[in-house]
N, C-alpha and C positions, 0 to 999 in steps of 0.2 A: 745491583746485579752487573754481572762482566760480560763482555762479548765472549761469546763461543771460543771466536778463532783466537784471541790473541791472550787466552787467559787457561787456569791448570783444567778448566772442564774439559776440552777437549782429547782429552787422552779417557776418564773415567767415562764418559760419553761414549768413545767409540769400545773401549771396554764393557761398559755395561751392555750395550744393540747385540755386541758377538754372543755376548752371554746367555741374554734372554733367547737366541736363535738356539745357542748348544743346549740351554734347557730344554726346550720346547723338542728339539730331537731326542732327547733321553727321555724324555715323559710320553714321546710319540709310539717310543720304540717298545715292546715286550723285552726287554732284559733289565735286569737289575744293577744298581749301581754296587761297584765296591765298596770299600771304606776309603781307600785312596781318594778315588773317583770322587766321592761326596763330600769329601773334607776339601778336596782342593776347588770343583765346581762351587763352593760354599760361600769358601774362602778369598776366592779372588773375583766373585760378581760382592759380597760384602763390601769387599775394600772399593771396588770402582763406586757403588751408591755412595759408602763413606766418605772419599773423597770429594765426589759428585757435592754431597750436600755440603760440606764443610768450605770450599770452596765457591760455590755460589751465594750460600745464603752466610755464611761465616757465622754459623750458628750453634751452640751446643748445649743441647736441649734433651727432652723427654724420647723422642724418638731416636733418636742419635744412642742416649745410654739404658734406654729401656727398653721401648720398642723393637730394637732390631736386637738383642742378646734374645730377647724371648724369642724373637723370629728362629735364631740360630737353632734354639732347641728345639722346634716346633720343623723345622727343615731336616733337622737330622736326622729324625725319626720318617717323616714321609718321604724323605729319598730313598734313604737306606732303608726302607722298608717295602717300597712299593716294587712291584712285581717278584720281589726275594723273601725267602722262608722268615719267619717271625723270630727277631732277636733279643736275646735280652735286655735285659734296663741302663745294664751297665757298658754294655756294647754299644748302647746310642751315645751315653754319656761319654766313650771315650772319642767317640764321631765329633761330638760337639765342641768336645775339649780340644780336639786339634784343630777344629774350624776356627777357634777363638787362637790358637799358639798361633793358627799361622793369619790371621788379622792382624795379630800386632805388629808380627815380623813382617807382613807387607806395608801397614802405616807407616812402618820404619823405612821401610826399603824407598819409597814414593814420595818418603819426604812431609809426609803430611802430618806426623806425631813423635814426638819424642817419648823415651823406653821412662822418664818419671810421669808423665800425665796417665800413661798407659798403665803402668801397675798401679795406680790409684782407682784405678778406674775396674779392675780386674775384681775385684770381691764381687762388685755391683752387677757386672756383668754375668760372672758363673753364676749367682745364686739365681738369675732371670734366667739365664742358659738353664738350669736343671727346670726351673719351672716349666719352662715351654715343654719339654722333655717329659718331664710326669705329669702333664696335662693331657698331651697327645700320644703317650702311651697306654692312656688309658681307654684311648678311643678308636687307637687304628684299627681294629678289626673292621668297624662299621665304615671308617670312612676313607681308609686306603685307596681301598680298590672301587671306588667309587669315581664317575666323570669330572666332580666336580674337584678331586683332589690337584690335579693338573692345573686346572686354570687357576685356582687359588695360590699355591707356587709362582704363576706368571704374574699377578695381580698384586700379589705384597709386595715383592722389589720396585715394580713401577709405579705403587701409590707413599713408596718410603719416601722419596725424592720433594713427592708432594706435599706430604704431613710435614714434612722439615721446612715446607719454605711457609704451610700455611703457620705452623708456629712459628718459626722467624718473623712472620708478619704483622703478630700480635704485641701490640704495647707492653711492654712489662718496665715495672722499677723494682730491681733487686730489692728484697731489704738491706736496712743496716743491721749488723752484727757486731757485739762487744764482746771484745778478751780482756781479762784482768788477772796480772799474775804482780805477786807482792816478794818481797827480800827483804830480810834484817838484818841493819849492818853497824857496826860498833863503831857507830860516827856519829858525828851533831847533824844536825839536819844541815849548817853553814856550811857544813866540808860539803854533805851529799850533795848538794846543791850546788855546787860549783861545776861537781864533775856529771852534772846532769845535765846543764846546760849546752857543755860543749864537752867532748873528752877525746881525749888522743887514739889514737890508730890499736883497733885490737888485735890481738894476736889471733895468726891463721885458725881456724875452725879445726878443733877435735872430735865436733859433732858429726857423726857418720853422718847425718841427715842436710847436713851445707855443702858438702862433696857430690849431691845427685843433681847439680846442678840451681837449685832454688837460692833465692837471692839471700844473701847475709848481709848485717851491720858491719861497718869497716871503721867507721870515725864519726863524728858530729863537728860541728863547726857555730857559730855565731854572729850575725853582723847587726851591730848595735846594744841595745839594752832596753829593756820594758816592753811594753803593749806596741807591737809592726814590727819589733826584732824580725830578723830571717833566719832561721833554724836551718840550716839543711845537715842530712842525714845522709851520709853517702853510705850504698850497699854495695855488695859486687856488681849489680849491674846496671848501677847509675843514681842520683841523687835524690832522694826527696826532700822537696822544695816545704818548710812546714812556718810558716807568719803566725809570729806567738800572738794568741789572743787574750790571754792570762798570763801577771807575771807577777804574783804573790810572791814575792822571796820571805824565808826560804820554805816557802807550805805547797804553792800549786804552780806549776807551770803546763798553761794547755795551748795548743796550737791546730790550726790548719792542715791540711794538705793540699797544697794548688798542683803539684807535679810526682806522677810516679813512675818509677821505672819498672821496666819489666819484671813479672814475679818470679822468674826464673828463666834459664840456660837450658834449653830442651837436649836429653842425651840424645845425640845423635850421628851415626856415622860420616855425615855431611858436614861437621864441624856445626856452626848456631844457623839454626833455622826458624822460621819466626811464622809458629801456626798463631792464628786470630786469636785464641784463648789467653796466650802468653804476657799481652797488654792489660789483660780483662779478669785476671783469674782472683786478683786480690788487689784490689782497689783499693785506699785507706781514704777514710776521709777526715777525720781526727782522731789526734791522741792527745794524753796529757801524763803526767808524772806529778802524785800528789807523795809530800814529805809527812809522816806524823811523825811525833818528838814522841820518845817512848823513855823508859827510867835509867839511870844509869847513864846519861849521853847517848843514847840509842838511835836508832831511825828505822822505822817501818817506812819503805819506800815501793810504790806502787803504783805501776805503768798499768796504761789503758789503752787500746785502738780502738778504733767503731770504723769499720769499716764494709766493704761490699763485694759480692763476687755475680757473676754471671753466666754460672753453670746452672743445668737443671739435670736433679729434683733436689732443687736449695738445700733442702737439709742433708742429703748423702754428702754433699761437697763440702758444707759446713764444719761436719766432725772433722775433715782434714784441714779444713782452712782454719777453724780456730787451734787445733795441736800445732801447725807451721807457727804460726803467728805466737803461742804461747811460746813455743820454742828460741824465736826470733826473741821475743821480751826476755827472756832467760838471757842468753847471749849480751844482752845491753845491760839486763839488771846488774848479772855478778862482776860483770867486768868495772860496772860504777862500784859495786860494792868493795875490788878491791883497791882497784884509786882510794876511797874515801877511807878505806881503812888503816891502808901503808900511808896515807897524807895524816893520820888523829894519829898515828903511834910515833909519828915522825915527832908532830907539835908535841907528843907528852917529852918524848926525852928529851 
């Protein structure tokens, strides 16, 4: 944990005290919030906890992508509801939907998120946003206008802070996770093999998906031959360090990962800024590239990673981190596939 004074909490800090104070007047008072009013009140004590936890505890977890989107919807409804005429479903729903547009644009604004982590994160959040929403619409008659609706209001934002640091506090080891994506290339497994080991500079990305700033393959390199060769992998935003451990020519070549670079370039109006997730999002810890000899001079050639992330709830982050990562082996597979193919049509003529 950081000191107060010389670190980002004290801004989210003195944000949040003001806020809980401007809550506590509008729940004091008999009038009703607007939709402005609620969306923005919402909106910017969210972002001061969000930063708050993110910041202190550099954690992203259950409560961070769960807990607080259900809050959102569960808030929209009891502000915008309490002391004002009963509104439709759809009327809370678009409360909640701007409470969420303008989170992101202030995690942007604050410096504490970049516009790819945030749209990934946006499915997970609206569907928890609607649920709090059809939960607590089902009940506000009974419990509105009730004493206890206030202090509950005041109690979730103040116990957010805490839930984030008690699970920050708890042990955890990611799983490991495997991708496997395969290519079949009109080469010997000798050609594919060459240009696996090491291959030349690939050309710029086509992929709309290496443009949102997330790291790409650039080149491969080699120093030495056999079993403690050093592999490295340079991406755009720096090198993976990979100590082959297998070196089957020309069938398996499998390695290490001792060093990664960041998973990606957060968009941001700031130019690169570098939230805690950015180091942590996609870990590798091995891969390998296995050659099968197939009929005709063929090769089925088929890359593997196992690797680790440290978001939570594992599995929502997974379906995105294995599609990056299959995407990633895409980009290395076809680019060996055409080396090895222009290098066998070369050797026939």
């Amino acid at each position: 944990m950081k000191s107060l004074i010389d670190s980002p909490l004290l801004l989210p800090v003195a944000a949040l005290v003001i806020l809980l104070a401007a809550l506590h007047v509008f729940l004091s008072r008999r009038r009703a919030l607007g939709f402005l009013e609620t969306a923005v009140l919402m909106a910017v004590a969210s972002v001061a906890l969000i930063a708050l936890g993110i910041a202190w505890f550099e954690y992203y977890g259950w409560v961070l992508f769960v807990l607080w989107p259900f809050l959102i919807g569960v808030g929209a409804v009891v502000l915008y509801r309490r002391n004002g005429p009963p509104r439709t479903f759809g009327r809370y729903v678009a409360v909640g939907s701007s409470v969420l547009g303008l989170v992101g644009v202030g995690l942007i604004l604050v410096a504490v998120e970049g516009g790819i982590c945030l749209v990934m994160a946006f499915p997970m959040a609206y569907a928890l946003m609607l649920l709090g929403i059809g939960l607590t619409y089902r009940r506000q008659a009974r419990f509105l206008e009730t004493p206890a609706a206030p202090a509950l209001l005041l109690l979730l934002p103040l116990l957010a802070p805490l839930l984030m640091g008690a699970e920050a506090s708890v042990p955890r080891r990611p799983p490991v996770y495997r991708v496997h994506t395969t290519v079949e290339i009109d080469a010997p497994p000798e050609v594919v093999w060459r240009n696996v080991v090491s291959f030349r500079e690939l050309p710029p990305p086509d992929d709309w998906l290496f443009h949102t700033g997330l790291a790409y393959p650039v080149r491969a390199e080699i120093r030495g031959r056999g079993v403690g060769a050093i592999r490295t992998c340079q991406f755009s935003t720096g090198p993976f360090v990979e100590p082959i451990e297998v070196w089957d020519e020309p069938r398996l070549l499998r390695f290490t990962v001792t060093s990664n670079p960041p998973s990606l370039q957060e968009l941001s109006p700031y130019g690169a800024i570098h939230p805690p997730h950015v180091q942590g999002f996609l870990v590798s810890k091995q891969g390998q590239f296995r050659l099968v000899r197939l009929p005709g001079g063929r090769t089925r050639l088929e890359g593997t990673t196992w690797y680790q992330h440290g978001l939570y709830p594992a599995g929502y982050w997974r379906l995105w981190s294995d599609w990056i990562i299959h995407r990633i082996h895409l980009r290395v597979l076809e680019h060996v596939k055409r080396l090895s193919e222009e290098e066998a049509r070369g050797v026939a003529l």
